[in-house]
LOMISE-790782 format. One record per residue (C-alpha): residue number from 1; residue in one letter; x negated, y, z negated. Coordinates in steps of 0.05 Angstrom, whole numbers. Example, Ala and Ser with C-alpha at 12.3 -4.5 7.8 and 13.67 -1.06 7.14 Angstrom:
BEGIN
   nr  rest       X       Y       Z
    1     A    -246     -90    -156
    2     S    -273     -21    -143
END
This chain:
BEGIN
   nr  rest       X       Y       Z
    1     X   -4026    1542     869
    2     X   -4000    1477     889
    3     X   -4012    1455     949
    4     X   -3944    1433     993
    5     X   -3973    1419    1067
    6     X   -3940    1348    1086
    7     X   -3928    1309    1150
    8     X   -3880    1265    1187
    9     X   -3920    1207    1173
   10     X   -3909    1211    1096
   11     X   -3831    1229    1099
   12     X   -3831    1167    1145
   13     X   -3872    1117    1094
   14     X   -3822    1135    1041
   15     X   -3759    1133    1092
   16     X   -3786    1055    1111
   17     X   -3787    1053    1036
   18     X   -3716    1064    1009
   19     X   -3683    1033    1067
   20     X   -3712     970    1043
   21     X   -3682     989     980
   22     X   -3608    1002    1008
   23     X   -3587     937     991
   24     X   -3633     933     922
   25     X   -3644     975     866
   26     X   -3612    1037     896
   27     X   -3666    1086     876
   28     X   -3738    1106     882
   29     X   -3787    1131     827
   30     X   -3842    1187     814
   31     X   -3885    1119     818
   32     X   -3868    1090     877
   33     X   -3878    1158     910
   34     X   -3946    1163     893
   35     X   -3956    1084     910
   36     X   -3928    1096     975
   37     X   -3972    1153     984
   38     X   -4023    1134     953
   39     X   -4037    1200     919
   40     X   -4012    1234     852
   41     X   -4014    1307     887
   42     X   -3942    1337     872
   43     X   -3941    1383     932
   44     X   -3956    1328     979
   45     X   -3907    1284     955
   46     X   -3853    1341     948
   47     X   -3864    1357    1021
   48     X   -3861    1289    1041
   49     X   -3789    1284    1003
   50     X   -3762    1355    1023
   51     X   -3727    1328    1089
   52     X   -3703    1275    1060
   53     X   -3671    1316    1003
   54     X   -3649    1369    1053
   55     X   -3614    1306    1103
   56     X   -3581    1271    1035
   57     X   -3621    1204    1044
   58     X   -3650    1217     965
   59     X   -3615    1262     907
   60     X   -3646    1270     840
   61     X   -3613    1228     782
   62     X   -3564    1284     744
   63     X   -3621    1258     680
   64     X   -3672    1253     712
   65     X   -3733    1300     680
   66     X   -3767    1340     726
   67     X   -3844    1361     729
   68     X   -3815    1430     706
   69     X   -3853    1464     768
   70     X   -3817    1510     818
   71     X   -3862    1517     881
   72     X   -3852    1441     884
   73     X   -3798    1404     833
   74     X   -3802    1330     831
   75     X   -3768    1282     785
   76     X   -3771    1216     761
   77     X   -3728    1178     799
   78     X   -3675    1191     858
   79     X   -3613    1160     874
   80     X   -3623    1123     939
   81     X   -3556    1163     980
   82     X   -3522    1100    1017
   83     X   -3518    1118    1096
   84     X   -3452    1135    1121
   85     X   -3412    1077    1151
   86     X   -3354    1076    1197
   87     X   -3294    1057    1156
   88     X   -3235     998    1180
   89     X   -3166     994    1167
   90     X   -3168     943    1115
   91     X   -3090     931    1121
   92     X   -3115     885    1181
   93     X   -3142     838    1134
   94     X   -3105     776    1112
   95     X   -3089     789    1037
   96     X   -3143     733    1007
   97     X   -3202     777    1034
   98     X   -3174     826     998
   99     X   -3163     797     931
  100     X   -3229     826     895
  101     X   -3220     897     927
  102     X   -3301     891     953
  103     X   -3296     907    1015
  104     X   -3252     964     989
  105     X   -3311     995     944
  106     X   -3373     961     997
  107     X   -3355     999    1075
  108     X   -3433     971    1092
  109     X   -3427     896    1087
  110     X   -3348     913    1106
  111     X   -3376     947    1176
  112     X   -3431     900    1188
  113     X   -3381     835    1190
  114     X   -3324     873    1212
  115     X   -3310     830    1279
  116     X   -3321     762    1244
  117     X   -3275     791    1184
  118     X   -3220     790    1241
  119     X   -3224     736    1261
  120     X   -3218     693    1197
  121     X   -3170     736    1174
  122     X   -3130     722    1238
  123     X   -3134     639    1226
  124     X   -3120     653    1156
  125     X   -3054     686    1168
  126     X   -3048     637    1223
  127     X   -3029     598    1158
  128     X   -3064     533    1191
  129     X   -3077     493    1132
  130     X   -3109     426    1152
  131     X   -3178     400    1113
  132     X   -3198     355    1168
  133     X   -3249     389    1204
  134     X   -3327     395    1198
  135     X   -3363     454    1174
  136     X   -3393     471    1246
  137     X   -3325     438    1279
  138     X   -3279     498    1237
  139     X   -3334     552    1252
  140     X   -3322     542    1328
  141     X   -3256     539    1319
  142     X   -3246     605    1279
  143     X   -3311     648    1301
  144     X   -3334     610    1369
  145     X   -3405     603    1333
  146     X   -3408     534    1303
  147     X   -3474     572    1261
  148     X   -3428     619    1231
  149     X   -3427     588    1163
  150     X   -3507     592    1170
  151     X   -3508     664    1163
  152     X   -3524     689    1094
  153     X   -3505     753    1096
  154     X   -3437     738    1124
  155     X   -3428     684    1077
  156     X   -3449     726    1014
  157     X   -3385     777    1040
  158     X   -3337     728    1040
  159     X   -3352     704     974
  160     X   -3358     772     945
  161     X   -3288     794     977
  162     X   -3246     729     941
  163     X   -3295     698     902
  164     X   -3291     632     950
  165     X   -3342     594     981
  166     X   -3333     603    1059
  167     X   -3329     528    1066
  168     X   -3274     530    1016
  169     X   -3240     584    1049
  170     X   -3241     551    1120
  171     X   -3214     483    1087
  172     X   -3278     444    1111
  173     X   -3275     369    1105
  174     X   -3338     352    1072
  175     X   -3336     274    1091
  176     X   -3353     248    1028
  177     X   -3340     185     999
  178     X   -3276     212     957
  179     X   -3260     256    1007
  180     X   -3187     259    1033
  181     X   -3163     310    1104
  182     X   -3096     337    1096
  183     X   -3059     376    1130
  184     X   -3000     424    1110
  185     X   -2949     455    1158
  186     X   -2954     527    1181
  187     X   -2913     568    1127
  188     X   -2911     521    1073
  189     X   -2936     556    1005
  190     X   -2927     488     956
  191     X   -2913     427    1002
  192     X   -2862     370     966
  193     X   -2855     321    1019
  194     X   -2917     302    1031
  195     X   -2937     227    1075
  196     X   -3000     185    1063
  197     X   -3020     149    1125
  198     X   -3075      87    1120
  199     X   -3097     102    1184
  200     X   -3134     153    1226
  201     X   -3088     157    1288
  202     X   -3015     155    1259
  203     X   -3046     216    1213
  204     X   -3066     255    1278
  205     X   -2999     239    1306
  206     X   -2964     272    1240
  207     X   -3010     323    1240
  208     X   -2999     344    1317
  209     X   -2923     358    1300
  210     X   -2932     390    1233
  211     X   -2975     444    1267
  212     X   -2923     450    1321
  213     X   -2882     473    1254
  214     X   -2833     397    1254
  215     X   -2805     388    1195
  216     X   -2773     320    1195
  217     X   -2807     249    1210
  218     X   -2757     188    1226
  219     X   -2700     225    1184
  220     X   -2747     246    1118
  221     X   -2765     317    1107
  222     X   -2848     330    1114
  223     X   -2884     391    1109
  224     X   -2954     359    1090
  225     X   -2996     299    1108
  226     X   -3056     257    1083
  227     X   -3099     211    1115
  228     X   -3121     161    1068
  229     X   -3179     138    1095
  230     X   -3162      55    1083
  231     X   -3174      40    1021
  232     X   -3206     108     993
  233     X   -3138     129     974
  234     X   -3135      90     912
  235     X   -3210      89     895
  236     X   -3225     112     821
  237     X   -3146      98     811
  238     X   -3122     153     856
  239     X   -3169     205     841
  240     X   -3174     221     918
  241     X   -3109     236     932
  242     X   -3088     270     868
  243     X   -3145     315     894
  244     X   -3117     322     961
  245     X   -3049     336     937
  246     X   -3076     387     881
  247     X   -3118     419     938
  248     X   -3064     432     984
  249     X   -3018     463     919
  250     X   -2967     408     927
  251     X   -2919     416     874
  252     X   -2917     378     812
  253     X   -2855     346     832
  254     X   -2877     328     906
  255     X   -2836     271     938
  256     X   -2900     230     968
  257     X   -2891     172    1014
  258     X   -2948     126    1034
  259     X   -2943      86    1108
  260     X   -2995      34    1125
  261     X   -3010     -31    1157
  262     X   -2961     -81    1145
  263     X   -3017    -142    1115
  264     X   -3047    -157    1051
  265     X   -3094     -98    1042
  266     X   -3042     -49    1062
  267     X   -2989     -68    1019
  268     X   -3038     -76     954
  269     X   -3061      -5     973
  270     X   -2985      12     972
  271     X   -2980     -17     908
  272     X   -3040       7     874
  273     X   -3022      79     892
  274     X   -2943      74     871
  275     X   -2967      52     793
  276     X   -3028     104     795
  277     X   -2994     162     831
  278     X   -2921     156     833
  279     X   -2922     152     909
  280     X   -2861     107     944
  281     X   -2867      72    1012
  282     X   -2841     103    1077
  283     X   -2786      45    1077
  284     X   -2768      76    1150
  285     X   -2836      67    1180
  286     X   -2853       2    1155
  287     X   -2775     -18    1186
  288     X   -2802       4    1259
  289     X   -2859     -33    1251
  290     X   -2828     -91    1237
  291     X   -2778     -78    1305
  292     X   -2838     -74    1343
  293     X   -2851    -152    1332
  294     X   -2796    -162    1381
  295     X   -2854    -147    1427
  296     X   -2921    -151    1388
  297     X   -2926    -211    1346
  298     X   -2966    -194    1285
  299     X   -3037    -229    1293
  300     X   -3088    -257    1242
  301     X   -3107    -204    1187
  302     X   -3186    -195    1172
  303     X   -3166    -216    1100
  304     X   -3138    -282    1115
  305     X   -3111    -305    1055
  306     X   -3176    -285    1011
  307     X   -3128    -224     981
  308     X   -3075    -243     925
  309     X   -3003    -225     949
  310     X   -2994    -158     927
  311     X   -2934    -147     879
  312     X   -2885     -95     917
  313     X   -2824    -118     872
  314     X   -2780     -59     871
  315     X   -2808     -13     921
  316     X   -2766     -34     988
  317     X   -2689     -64     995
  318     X   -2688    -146     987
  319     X   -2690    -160    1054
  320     X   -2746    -107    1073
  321     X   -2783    -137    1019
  322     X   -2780    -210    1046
  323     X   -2796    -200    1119
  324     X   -2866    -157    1090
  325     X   -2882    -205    1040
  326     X   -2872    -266    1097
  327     X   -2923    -229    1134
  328     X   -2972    -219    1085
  329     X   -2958    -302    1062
  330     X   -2985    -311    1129
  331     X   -3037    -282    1132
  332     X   -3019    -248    1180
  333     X   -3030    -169    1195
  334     X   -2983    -114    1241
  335     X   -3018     -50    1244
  336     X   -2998      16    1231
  337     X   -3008      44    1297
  338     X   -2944     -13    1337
  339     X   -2913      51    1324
  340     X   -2936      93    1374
  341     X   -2962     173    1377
  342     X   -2903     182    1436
  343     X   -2856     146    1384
  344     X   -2880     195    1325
  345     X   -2876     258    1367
  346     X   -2809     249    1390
  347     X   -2787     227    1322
  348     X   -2810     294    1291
  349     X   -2764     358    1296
END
């Protein structure tokens, strides 16, 4: 006669057991029953499993053999049952997390980052698009827990939802060398009209009114900008911002104008980038720079005359062309930023 007396305490050993498991293997074995135990008596161990058979926590595998007795069946291994979960309305999600149809098939990792799933669906569809933001900067933004990106297990759902990095998917501006921030208006699928700014604070000025959804800079069309970073722009001949542009989807046939500091640098980076990337100068910009020497004379330029004059032969009008090149012969340097953020803002509609 086998002998079927149990406790709680074993039923609770092999509960600890295959929750541990959950997110594993998925089943238990004959074997580690009788680890667990620590015994090989069959009407222990089938007393010990009985609840959880009766509750559903364990089933027997449909070929699983059995020890062929009847006072006390056991088998070789069970199916680990997953526990019931709570399920969402998945139509809340923006489409991206839904791309893989995980979170569809996985309600447990689905429940357990339900809240923060909200809320990056609701910047996604947002549809703010700028990569110029830190890791821990975007995570405050989106989650209000700059740590969020720390967490593994939310991580690891993201990924497994659209096969995307979570950094990639919150457009995180890693700050490397290469490294260009963009920005891309609210709405805009494949931006093609697209400016390049040299410098930091004429970007944020762009990229202020292309979140407020403007669409027009000084009488040119723009629904995407790049901040260039000085000279990074046309390091490696270009590399960076084809990059940039590729990362944002800019079509192939993107009108892309570059606006920087009227001196020697600035108009060699112009230069550079029109033979490597096709890019044209923002003619209008550099004109209201040069109004603003009415008031600002344009002073020494760190380069002195160290820098050959860059060749810009064909890229403005004649007369554009001579008042730049005058300043450059000089030596001579007028920033970017004589035309001011107020200037920009109320230029943009």
């Amino acid at each position: 006669m086998v002998n079927v007396s149990g406790s709680k305490a074993d039923t609770s050993k092999i509960a600890i057991f295959i929750t541990k498991r959950k997110h594993g293997k998925g089943y238990v074995t004959l074997d580690n029953l009788q680890e667990i135990l620590s015994t090989r008596d069959q009407g222990r161990i089938y007393a010990a499993v009985s609840p959880l058979l009766e509750k559903g926590a364990i089933a027997p595998l449909k070929n699983a053999k059995s020890n062929g007795s009847i006072t006390a069946p056991l088998f070789q291994k069970y199916r680990i049952t997953p526990p019931d979960v709570p399920t969402h309305n998945l139509t809340q999600l923006n489409p991206l997390l839904l791309s893989t149809g995980y979170l569809e098939h996985h309600p447990a990792p689905c429940h357990e980052w339900w809240a923060e799933l909200l809320m990056l669906s609701s910047w996604l569809s947002d549809g703010c698009r700028a990569r110029d933001a830190t890791l821990r900067e975007r995570c405050w933004e989106v989650f209000g827990n700059e740590k969020a990106a720390d967490i593994t297990g939310f991580r690891k759902c993201v990924y497994n939802a659209c096969g995307r990095e979570l950094r990639d998917v919150l457009m995180v501006f890693d700050d490397s060398p290469e490294d260009l921030p963009f920005v891309v208006r609210p709405g805009t699928s494949r931006p093609s009209h697209v400016i390049v700014s040299e410098n930091r604070d004429p970007y944020l000025s762009v990229r202020r009114g292309l979140l407020d959804g403007k669409a027009m800079l000084f009488g040119m069309s723009v629904d995407a900008a790049v901040y260039g970073r000085g000279n990074v722009a046309r390091q490696n001949g270009g590399a960076s911002l084809s990059l940039a542009l590729e990362s944002m989807c800019a079509s192939k046939d993107a009108a892309v104008l570059y606006w920087g500091d009227i001196d020697r640098e600035g108009l060699s980076i112009l230069s550079s980038l029109c033979s490597t990337n096709g890019v044209q100068p923002f003619a209008r910009a550099y004109e209201l720079m040069l109004e603003a020497t009415r008031t600002h004379a344009p002073r020494t330029s760190p380069d002195g005359r160290d820098m050959t004059i860059p060749d810009i032969e064909g890229l403005f009008e004649h007369e554009l062309k001579l008042r730049l090149l005058e300043i450059a012969d000089e030596g001579r340097l007028l920033p970017q930023e004589v035309v001011s953020s107020r200037v920009i803002l109320e230029a943009m509609t």
